[in-house]
VMD Tcl script that draws the C-alpha trace (Angstrom):
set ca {
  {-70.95 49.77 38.50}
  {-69.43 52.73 40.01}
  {-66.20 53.00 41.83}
  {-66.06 55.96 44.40}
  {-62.71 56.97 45.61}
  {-60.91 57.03 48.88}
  {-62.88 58.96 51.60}
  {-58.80 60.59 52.33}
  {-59.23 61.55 48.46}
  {-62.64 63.04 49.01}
  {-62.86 66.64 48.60}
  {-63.08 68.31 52.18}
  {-66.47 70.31 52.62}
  {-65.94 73.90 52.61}
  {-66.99 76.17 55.53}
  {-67.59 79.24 55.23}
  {-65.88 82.41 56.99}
  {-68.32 82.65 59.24}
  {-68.96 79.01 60.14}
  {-63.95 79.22 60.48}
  {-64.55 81.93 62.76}
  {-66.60 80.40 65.27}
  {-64.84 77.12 65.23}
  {-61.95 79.09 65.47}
  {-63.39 81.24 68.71}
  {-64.81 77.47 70.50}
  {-61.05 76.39 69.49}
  {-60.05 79.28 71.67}
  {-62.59 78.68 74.32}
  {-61.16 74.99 74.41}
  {-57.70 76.46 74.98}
  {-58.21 78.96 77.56}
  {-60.58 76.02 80.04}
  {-57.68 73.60 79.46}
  {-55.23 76.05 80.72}
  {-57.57 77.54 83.65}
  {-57.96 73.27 84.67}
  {-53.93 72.57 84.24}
  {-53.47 75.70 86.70}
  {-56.00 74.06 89.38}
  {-54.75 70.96 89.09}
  {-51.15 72.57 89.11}
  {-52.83 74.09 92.53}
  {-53.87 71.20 94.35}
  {-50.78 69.32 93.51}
  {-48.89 71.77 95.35}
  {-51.16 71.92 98.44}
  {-50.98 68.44 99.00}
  {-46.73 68.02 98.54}
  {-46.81 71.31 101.03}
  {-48.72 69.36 103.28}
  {-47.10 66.17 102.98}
  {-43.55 68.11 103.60}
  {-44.77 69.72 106.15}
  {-44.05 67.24 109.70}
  {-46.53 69.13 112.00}
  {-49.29 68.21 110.05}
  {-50.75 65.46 111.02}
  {-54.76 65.99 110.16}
  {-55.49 62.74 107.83}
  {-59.51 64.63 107.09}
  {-57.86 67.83 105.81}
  {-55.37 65.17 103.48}
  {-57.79 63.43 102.58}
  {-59.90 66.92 101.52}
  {-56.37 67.77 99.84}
  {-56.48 64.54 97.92}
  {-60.16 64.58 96.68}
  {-59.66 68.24 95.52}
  {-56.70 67.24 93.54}
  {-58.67 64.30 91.79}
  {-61.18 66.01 91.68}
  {-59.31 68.77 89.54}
  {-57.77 65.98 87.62}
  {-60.80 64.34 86.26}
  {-61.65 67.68 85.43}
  {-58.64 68.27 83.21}
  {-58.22 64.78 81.47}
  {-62.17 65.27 80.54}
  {-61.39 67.92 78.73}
  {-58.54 66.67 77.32}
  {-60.33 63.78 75.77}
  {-62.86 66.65 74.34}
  {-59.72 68.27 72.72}
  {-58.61 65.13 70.89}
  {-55.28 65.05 73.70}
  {-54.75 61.29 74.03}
  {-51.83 59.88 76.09}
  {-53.11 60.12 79.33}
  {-50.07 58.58 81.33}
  {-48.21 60.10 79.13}
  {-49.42 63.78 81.25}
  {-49.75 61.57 84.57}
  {-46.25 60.86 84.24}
  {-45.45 64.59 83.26}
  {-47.25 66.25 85.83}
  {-45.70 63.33 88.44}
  {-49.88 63.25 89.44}
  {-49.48 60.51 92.54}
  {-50.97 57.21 92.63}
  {-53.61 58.10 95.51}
  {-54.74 61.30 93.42}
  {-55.33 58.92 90.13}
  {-57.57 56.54 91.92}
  {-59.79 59.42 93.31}
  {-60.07 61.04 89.95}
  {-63.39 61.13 89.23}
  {-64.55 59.99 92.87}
  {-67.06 62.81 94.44}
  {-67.05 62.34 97.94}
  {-70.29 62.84 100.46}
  {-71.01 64.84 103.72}
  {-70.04 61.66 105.25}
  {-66.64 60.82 103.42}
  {-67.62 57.89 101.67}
  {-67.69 58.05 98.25}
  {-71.14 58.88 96.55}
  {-73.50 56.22 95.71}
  {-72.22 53.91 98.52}
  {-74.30 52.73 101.17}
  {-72.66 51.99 104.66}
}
mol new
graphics top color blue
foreach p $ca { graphics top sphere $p radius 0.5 }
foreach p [lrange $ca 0 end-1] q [lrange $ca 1 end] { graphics top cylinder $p $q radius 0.2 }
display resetview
């Protein structure tokens, strides 16, 4: 009988400086998209409080545009998140104050016709 040991006690498998570099450069490349997401989402957060401050406005298509772009941008960013091994997803909700309306259309594409795509009228 043969006892192995913990797979924690294991040695860890050695890369090479080659195979560190590249990891290193698609860490990098990982970085740089989450940043270039955070700033769009950062974007269409702040085109849809400008609207919503503004009182003229009063064009629910172009908020609704506003809100789909935002969610949109948002699914976009917790996506990769979840690639990058960042959990806590309410956690950066919370943090980036993302509103309700903007968290249910994450991830919602809609058509030429505004409904949602996939649904039938």
């Amino acid at each position: 009988m043969s006892v192995r040991p913990p797979k924690a006690l294991a040695p860890k498998s050695q890369t090479t400086p080659v195979e560190e570099a590249i990891n290193q450069e698609i860490r990098g490349e990982m970085a740089g998209t989450h940043g270039r997401l955070l700033r769009k989402l950062e974007r269409g957060l702040a085109a849809l409080a400008a609207f919503d401050a503004d009182p003229a406005r009063d064009d629910p298509a172009k908020r609704d545009a506003l809100v789909a772009e935002a969610g949109e941008a948002l699914w976009h960013i917790v996506v990769q998140r979840e690639l990058m091994g960042l959990r806590r997803t309410k956690a950066f909700l919370d943090e980036y104050q993302v509103p309700g309306e903007v968290r249910l259309r994450m991830g919602m594409r809609t058509g030429r016709s505004g409904q949602p795509s996939g649904t039938r009228d």
